[in-house]
N, C-alpha and C positions, 0 to 999 in steps of 0.2 A: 307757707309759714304765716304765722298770723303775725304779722311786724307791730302794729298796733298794742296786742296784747305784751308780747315778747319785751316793749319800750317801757310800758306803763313798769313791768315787773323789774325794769336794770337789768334783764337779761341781752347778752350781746348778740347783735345780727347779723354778722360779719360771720366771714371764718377768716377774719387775722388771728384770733387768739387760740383756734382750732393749730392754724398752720403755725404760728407763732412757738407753741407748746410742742408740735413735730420737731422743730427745725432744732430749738433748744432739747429735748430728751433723745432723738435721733440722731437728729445730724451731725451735731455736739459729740456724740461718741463715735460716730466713723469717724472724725476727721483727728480725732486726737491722734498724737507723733507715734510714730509706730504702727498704726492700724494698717490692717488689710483687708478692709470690709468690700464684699462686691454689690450690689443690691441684691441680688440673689438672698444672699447669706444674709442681709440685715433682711430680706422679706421674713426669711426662716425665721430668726428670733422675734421679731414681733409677733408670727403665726404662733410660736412654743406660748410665747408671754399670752398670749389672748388666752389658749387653751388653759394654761397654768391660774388666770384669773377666773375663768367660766367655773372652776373644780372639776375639769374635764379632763385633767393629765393622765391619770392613771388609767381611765379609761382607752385614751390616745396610745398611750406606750404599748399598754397591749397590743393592740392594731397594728403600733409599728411593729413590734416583733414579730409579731405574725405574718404583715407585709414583705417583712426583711427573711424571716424564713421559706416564706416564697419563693422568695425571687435569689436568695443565696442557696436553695434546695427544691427545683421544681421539680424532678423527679419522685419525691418524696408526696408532692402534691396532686401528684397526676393520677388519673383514671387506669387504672389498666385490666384491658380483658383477662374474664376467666379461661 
């Protein structure tokens, strides 16, 4: 990093306010009453949320389907001699 430039600019060199912003939009929703979050599960929604910001969903979902029709139909997928 260039810390020098980053200072002159009031940009922050930390990541308290990286981790800060996790802990508050993250963490904050597992722990409210009621939740069942495992990390697993909260990895998942953050991977959906990334995709869904990139404009990469609907590309994604097809794959899932596709993935999911695989693996719920592999016969259907399979080679078979003439």
């Amino acid at each position: 990093m260039r810390y020098d430039e980053y200072l002159a600019n009031g940009w922050p060199i930390a990541s308290g306010p990286v981790e800060g912003a996790c802990k508050n939009l993250i963490g904050g929703r597992m722990e409210r009453s009621g939740m069942r979050w495992t990390e697993a599960m909260a990895e998942a929604i953050v991977q959906l949320r990334a995709i869904y910001l990139s404009r990469d969903f609907d590309l994604y979902w097809q794959f899932h389907i596709e993935q999911d029709q695989r693996r719920l139909y592999p016969a259907v997928w399979s080679v078979v001699p003439k």
